[in-house]
C-alpha positions in Angstrom: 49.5 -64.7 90.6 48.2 -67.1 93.1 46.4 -63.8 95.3 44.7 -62.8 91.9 43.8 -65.5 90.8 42.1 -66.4 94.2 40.8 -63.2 94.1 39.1 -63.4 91.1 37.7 -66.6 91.9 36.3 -65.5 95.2 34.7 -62.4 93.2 33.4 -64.6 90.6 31.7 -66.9 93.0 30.0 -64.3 94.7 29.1 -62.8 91.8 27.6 -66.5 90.6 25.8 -66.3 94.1 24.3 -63.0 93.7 23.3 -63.7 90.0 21.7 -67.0 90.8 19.4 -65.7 93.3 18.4 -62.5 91.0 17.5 -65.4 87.9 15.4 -67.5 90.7 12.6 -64.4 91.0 13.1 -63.6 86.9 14.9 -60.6 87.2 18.3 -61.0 85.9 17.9 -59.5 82.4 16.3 -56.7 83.4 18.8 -56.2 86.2 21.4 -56.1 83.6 20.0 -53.8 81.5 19.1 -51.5 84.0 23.1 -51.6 85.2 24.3 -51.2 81.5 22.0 -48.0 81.5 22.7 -46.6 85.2 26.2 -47.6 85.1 29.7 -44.9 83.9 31.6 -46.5 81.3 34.8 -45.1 82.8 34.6 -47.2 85.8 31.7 -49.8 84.7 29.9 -48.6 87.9 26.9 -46.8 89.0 27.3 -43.4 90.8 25.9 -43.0 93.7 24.3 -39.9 92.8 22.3 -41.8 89.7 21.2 -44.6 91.9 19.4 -41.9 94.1 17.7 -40.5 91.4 16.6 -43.9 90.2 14.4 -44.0 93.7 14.0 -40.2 94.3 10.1 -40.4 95.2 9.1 -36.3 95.2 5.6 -34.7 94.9 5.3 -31.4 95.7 2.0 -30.6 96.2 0.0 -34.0 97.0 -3.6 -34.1 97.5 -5.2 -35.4 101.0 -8.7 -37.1 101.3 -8.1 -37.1 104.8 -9.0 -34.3 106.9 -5.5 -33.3 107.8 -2.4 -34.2 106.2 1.4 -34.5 108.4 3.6 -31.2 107.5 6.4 -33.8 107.2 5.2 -36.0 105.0 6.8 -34.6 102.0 9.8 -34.1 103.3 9.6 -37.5 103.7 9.4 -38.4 100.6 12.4 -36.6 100.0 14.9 -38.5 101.5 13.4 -41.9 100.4 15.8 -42.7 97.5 18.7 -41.9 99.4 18.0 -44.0 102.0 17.6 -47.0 99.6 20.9 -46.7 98.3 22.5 -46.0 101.8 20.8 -49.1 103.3 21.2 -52.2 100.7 23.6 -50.6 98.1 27.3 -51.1 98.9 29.6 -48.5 97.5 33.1 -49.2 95.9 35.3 -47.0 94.3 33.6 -44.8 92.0 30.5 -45.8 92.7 27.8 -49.4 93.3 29.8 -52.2 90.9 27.5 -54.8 89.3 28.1 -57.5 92.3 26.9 -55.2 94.9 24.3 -53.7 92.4 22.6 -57.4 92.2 22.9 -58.0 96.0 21.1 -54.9 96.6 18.7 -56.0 94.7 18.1 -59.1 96.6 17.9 -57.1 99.9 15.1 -55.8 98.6 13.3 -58.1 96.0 14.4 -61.3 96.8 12.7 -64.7 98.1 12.4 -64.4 101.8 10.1 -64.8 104.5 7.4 -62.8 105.7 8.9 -61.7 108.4 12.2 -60.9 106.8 9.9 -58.5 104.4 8.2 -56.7 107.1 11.2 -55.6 109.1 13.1 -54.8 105.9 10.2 -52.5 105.4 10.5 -50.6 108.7 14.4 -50.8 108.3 13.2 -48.5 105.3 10.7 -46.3 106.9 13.2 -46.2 110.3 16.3 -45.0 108.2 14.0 -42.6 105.9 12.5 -41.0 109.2 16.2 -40.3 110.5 17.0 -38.7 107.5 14.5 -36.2 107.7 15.5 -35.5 111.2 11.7 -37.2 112.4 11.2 -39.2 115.8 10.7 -42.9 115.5 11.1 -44.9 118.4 12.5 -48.4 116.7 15.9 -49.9 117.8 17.4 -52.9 115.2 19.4 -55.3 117.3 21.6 -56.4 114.3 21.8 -55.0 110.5 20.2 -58.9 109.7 17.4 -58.7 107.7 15.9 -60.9 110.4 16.8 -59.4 113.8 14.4 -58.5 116.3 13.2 -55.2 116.4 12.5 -52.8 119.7 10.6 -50.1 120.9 7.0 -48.7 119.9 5.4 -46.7 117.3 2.5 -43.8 117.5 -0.7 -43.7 115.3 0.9 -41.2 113.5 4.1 -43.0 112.6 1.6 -45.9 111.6 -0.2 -43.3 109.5 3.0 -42.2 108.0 4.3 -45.6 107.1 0.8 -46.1 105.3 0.8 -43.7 103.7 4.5 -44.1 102.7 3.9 -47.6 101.1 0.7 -46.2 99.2 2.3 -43.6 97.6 5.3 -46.5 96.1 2.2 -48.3 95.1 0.5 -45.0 93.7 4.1 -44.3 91.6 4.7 -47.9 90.6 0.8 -47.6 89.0 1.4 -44.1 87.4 4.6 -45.6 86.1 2.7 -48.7 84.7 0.0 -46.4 83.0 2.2 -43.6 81.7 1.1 -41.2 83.9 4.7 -40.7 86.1 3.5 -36.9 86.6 0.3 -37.6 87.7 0.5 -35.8 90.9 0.0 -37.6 94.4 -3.6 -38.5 95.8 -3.4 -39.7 99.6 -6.4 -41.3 100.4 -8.4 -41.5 103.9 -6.9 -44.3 105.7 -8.4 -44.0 109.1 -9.9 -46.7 109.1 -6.2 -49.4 109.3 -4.7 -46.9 111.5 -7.5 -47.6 114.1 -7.2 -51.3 113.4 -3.9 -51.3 114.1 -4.7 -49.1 117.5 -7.3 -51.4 118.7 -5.8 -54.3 118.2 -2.1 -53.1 119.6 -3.4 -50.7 122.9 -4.0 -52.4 126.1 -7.4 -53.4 126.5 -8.3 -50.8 129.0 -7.4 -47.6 126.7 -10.4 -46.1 126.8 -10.4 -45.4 123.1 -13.6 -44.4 121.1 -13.2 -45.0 117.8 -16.9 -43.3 116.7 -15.2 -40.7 117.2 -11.6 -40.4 117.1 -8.5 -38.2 116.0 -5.9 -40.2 114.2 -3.1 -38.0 114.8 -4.0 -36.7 118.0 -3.6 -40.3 119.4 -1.1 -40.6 122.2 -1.2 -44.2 122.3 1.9 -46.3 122.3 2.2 -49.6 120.0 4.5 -51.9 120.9 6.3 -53.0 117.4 6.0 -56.7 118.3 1.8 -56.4 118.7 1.9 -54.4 115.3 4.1 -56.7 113.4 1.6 -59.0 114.7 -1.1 -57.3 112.9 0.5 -56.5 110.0 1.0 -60.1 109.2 -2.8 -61.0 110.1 -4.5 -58.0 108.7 -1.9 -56.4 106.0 0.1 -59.4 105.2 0.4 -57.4 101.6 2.1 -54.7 102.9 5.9 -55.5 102.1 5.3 -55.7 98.6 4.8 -52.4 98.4 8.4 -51.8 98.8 9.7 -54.2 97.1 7.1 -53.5 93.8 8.4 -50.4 93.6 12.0 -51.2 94.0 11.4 -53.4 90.8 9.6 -51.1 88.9 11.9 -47.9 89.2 15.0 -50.0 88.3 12.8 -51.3 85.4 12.2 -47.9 84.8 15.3 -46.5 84.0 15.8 -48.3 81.4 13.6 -45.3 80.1 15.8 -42.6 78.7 13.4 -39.9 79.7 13.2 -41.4 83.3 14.4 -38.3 86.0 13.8 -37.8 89.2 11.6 -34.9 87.9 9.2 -37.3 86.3 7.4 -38.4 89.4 7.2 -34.2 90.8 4.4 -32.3 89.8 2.9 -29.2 91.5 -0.5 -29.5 89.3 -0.9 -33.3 88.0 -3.3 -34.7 86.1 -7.1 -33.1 87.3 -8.7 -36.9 86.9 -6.2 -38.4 89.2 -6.3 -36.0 92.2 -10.1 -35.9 92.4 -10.9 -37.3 95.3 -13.4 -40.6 95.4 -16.7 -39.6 94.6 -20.2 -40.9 96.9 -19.0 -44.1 96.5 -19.0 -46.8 99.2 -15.9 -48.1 97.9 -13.2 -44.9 98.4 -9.3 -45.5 97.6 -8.8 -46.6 101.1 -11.4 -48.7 101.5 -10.2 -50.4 98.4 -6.3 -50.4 99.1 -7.2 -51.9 102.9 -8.9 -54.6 101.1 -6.2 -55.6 98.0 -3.6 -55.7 101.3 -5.5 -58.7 102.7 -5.4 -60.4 99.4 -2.6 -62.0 97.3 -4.6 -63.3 94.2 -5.7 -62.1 90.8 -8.6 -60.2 92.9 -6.2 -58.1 94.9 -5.2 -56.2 91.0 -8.7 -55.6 90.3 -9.5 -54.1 93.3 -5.9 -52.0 92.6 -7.5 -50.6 89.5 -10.2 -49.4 91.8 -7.6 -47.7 94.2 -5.5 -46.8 91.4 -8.0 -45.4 88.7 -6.8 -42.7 86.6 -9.9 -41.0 85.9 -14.0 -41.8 87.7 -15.1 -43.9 84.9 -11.9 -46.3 84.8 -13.1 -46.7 88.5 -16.7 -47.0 88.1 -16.3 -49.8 85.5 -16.4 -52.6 87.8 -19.4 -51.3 89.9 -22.4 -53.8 88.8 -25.0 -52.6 91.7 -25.5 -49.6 93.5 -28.8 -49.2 95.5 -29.2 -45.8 95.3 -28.4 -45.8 91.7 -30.4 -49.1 90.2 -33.0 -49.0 93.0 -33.5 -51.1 96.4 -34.5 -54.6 97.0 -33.0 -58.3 95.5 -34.9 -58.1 92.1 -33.6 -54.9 91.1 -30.2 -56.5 92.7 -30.6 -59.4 90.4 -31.2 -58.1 87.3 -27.7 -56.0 87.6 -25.7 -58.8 88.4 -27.2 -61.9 87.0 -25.1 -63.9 85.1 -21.7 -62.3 86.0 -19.3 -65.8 87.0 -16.6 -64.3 89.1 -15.5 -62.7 91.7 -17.4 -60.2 93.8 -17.3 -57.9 96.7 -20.4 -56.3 98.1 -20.6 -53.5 100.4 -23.2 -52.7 102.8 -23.0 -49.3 105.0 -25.7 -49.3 108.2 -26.4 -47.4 110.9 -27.6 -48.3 114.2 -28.7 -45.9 116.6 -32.1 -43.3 117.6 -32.1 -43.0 113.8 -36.1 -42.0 113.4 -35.5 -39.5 116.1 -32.8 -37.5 114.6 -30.4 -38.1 117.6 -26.6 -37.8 117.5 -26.6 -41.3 118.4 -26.7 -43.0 115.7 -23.6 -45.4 114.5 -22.7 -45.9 110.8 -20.8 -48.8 110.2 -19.7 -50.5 106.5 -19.1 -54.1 106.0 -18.3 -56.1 103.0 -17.8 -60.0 101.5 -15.5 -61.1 98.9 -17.1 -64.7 97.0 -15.5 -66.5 94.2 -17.5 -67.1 91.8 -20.8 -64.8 92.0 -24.2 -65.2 93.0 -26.6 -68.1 92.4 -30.3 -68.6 92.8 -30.4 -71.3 95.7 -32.6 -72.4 98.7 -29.0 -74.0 100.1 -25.7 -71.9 101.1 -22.7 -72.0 98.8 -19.3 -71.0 97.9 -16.1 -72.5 98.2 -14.1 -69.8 99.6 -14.4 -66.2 101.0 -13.6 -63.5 103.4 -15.7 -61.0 105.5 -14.9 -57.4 106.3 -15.1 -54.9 109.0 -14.5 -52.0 107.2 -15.5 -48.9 108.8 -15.2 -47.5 110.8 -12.1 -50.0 112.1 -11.3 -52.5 109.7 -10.7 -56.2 110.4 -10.6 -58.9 107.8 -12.2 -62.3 108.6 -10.7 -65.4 106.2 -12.5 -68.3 105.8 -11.6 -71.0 108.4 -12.3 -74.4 106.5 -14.2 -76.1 108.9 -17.7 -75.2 107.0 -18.3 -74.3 103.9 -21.4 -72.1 104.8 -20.0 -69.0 102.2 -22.3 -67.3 100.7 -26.8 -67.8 100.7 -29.1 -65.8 97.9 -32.7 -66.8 97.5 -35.2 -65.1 95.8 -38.9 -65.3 95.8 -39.9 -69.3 93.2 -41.4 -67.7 90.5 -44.0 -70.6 90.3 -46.7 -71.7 93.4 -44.0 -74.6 94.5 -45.2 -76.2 97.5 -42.1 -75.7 100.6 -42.8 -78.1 103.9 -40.3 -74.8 105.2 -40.5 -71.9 103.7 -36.5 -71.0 102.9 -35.8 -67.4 103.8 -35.5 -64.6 101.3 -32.5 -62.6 100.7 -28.7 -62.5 101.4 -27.0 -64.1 103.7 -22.7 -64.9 104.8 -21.7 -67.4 107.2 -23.7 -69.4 109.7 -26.8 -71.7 109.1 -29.7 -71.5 108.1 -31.7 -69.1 110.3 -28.9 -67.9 112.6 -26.6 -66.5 109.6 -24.2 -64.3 110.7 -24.9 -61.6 108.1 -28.6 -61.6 106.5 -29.6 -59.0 104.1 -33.3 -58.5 103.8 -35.1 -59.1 99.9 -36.2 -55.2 100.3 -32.5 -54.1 101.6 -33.8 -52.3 104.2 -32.5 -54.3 107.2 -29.1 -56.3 107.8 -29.0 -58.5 110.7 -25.8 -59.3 112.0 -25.3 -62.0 115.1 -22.2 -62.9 116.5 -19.7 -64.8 115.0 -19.9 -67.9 118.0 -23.0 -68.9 115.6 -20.5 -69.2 112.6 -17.6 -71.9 111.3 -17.0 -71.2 108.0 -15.4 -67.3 108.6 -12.7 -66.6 111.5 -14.3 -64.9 114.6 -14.3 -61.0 115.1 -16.5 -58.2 115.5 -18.0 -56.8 112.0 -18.3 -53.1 114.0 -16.9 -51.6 117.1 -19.4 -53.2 120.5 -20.8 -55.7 118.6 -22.0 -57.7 121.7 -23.4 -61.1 121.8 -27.3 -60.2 121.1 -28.2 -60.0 117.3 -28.0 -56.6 115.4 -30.4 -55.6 112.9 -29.9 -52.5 111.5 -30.6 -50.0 108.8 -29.4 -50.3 105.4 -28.6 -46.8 103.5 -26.5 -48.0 100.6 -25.3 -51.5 98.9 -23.1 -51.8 96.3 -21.3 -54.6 94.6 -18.4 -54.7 92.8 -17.3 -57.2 89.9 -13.1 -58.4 90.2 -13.2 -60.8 87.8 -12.0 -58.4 84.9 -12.7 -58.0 81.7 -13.6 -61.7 80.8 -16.4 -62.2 83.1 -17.5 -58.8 82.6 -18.0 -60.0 78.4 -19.7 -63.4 79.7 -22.3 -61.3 81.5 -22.9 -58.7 78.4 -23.5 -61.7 76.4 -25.6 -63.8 78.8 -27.6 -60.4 79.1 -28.1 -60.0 75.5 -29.1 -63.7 74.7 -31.8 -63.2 77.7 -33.3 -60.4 76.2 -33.2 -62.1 73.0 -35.1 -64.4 74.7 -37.5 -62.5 76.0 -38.3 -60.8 73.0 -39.1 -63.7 71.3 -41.6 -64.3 74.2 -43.3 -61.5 73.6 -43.7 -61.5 69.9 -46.9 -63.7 68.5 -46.7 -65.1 64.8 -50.0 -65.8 63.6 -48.7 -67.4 60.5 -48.2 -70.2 62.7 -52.0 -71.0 63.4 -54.4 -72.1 61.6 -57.6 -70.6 60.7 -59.8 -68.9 63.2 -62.8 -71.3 62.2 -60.4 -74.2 62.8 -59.2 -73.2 66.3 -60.2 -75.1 69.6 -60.7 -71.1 71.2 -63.5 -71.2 68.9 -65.0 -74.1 69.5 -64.9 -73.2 73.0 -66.5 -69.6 72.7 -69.5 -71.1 70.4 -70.4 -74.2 73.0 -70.1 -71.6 76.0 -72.7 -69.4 74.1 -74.8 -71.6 72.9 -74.5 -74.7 74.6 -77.4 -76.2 73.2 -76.7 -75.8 69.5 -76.8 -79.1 67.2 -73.3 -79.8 65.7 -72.9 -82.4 63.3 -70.1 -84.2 64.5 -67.1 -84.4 61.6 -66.2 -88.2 60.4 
């Protein structure tokens, strides 16, 4: 009697343990529902087999926007769930009991660090890559969450792992929208693998990104120099995993919900086209929500994410090859709207008159708060910059200034300026030395290096920057609204009541004068004719 009872009081403690740290993230009643779904009657526990199936992650014929796509990819894929369960699900007799169910749980979705989150996420992709018999060279000192992890990883592998955590992202979307057999779009990603590269190869590598093979890359990373990165450039990446870990579980509590669900060999034709001409692709996008952890980083999800081209195009306020060049046309798409923004601005650099193979495109972007403004002063209070293609770097804002963002257009009246203010766009820096400056006809963007800026952390905005100012030639600008719904409405209506406006302007009631004989234009057309005309003056 005294063994049970301290049996069951050790059990009940741990399950108190495991329970309170499931309520602290809000996820207790929906793990209980989930277990009272997945779980056998017969032994109030859930099979092993059914736990698999909750996480089986199978798509069997994806679509690639990159040039080339890994034969083992899907395989990959294949052995995903399984390697879940094997990993943070304890089994007991006659299956995972709700104790061990919870706990699992917490491995996976609980509050810990940042560094707990990432290696639990290579634990994952290590453990997945042995179970479909793939080389990985990572050695875990210790089954800790928080051990220290060896060895070194190839382009490829970082490619892989990408892609891995895009396509959890991609099913946890599908899943959110309906849409579970929407079939699997992988974007082009080339641009974080080669961040990654660059900034985990030794210095003297000899790599040319302008023109580079991701997977033919032989270079060796060092897992401590990416971990490093991934928690400066990526530091979203984790919740990947544990997003989807959440959202299958809460899944099941669907009773159609089968492994089956997220397979397709055809898929929904809107969600496997690949991104059209725009600046913004699903990669581009994805790279960018993965620096964030705000409201922003979901609008630009819906971006990555969109089920169909117009759910995508939505946010786009300004395109320059759609509403036309220069900062009026510019201002007249994206006037009024009070929220966040990103622009975009691809250049190339280069013998481009000459039609030589030299020339360098390169994209860069800006994330503001709170939209664009009419002013002779820079603005903001926060921001980042981008290097986005084609190696991407992100560039927070460092605090020290608060030099953000600079628009200026043309004063519409003749207003007398001791210094004439420059015209255009402008991030980071001071006034004539900003360190990016968009031209009022967008067809230059100077960029100077980032020693001349305090408000955004240092970095190159494209690969052999050097010291010298860049100016360069603009061939597209775009920018994006991520301030959802809401602003977009406040702008619609600011836009209407201005045209309202302006109409009213234009219209002339001539009800409201008085007669022509009676009007000072008159008077002032008869003395210029006939100045010397006697006019009896009225008493």
């Amino acid at each position: 009697m005294g063994a049970s009872s301290s049996t069951e009081q050790k059990v009940s403690m741990e399950q108190r343990e495991a329970e309170s740290l499931a309520a602290s993230t809000g996820a207790l009643p929906m793990l209980q529902k989930s277990f009272s779904r997945l779980a056998n009657p017969q032994t109030n526990a859930v099979p092993i087999r059914t736990l698999q199936q909750c996480f089986c992650l199978t798509y069997e014929n994806p679509v690639c926007e990159a040039p080339e796509m890994p034969n083992s990819f899907p395989s990959l894929l294949d052995n995903l769930g399984s390697s879940i369960v094997d990993l943070f699900f304890v089994p007991e007799e006659g299956g995972v009991s709700w104790v061990e169910f919870v706990r699992g749980y917490n491995k996976c979705c609980g509050r810990m660090s940042a560094t707990m989150s990432l290696n639990t996420l290579l634990r994952v992709y290590a453990a997945t890559m042995a179970k479909a018999s793939l080389p990985l060279k990572l050695e875990f000192e210790s089954d800790d969450a928080d051990c220290k992890i060896n060895g070194s990883l190839l382009a490829n592998d970082v490619l892989i792992l990408l892609w891995l955590c895009w396509t959890m992202s991609w099913n946890v979307r599908m899943l959110r929208i309906s849409k579970a057999k929407a079939n699997l779009c992988l974007p082009e990603i080339s641009h974080l693998v080669l961040s990654a590269v660059t900034s985990c190869a030794e210095v003297n590598s000899g790599l040319n990104v302008w023109h580079c093979d991701v997977l033919g890359l032989e270079v060796q990373l060092l897992v401590g120099k990416f971990l490093i990165w991934a928690f400066k450039t990526v530091p979203s990446l984790p919740d990947c995993f544990t997003q989807f870990v959440h959202a299958r579980l809460q899944n099941s509590l669907n009773p159609e919900d089968e492994c089956a669900s997220s397979s397709s060999s055809v898929g929904d034709i809107s969600s496997t086209k690949a991104c059209h001409s725009n600046l913004l692709t699903r990669g581009r996008a994805w790279a960018i929500s993965l620096t964030l952890r705000s409201t922003i980083s979901e609008e630009i999800s819906r971006v990555c994410f969109a089920s169909d081209d117009d759910a995508s195009d939505a946010n786009l306020l300004y395109q320059s090859s759609l509403h036309g060049r220069g900062l009026n046309r510019f201002w007249s798409n994206i006037q009024g709207y009070r929220g966040p923004l990103l622009m975009l601005v691809s250049a190339s650099t280069g013998d481009a008159y000459e039609g030589s193979t030299n020339v360098r495109k390169w994209i860069i972007g800006a994330v503001m708060q709170n939209g664009f403004e009419n002013r002779d002063l820079f603005y903001g209070s926060s921001g980042s910059l981008y290097a986005i293609s084609p190696v991407f770097h992100a560039f927070s804002s460092t605090g020290k200034e608060k030099n953000f963002v600079y628009s200026h257009l043309h004063p519409t009246g003749k207003i007398y300026e001791p210094q004439k203010k420059p015209v255009g766009i402008a991030f980071g820096g001071t006034m004539g030395n900003e360190r990016i400056f968009v031209d009022e006809d967008f067809s230059r963007v100077t960029i100077r290096h980032h020693a001349i800026d305090k408000t955004y952390h240092p970095g190159s905005l494209f690969p052999d920057q050097g010291f010298l100012p860049v100016e360069a030639l603009i061939s597209e600008v775009e920018v994006w609204g991520l301030g959802g719904r809401g602003s977009k409405e406040l702008q619609n209506s600011y836009k209407k009541r201005e045209e309202l406006f302006t109409e009213q302007r234009r219209k002339v009631d001539l009800k409201t004068f008085a007669s022509w004989d009676d009007s000072p234009e008159k008077m002032m057309m008869d003395m210029v004719s006939n100045p010397n005309a006697v006019r009896r003056e009225d008493r």
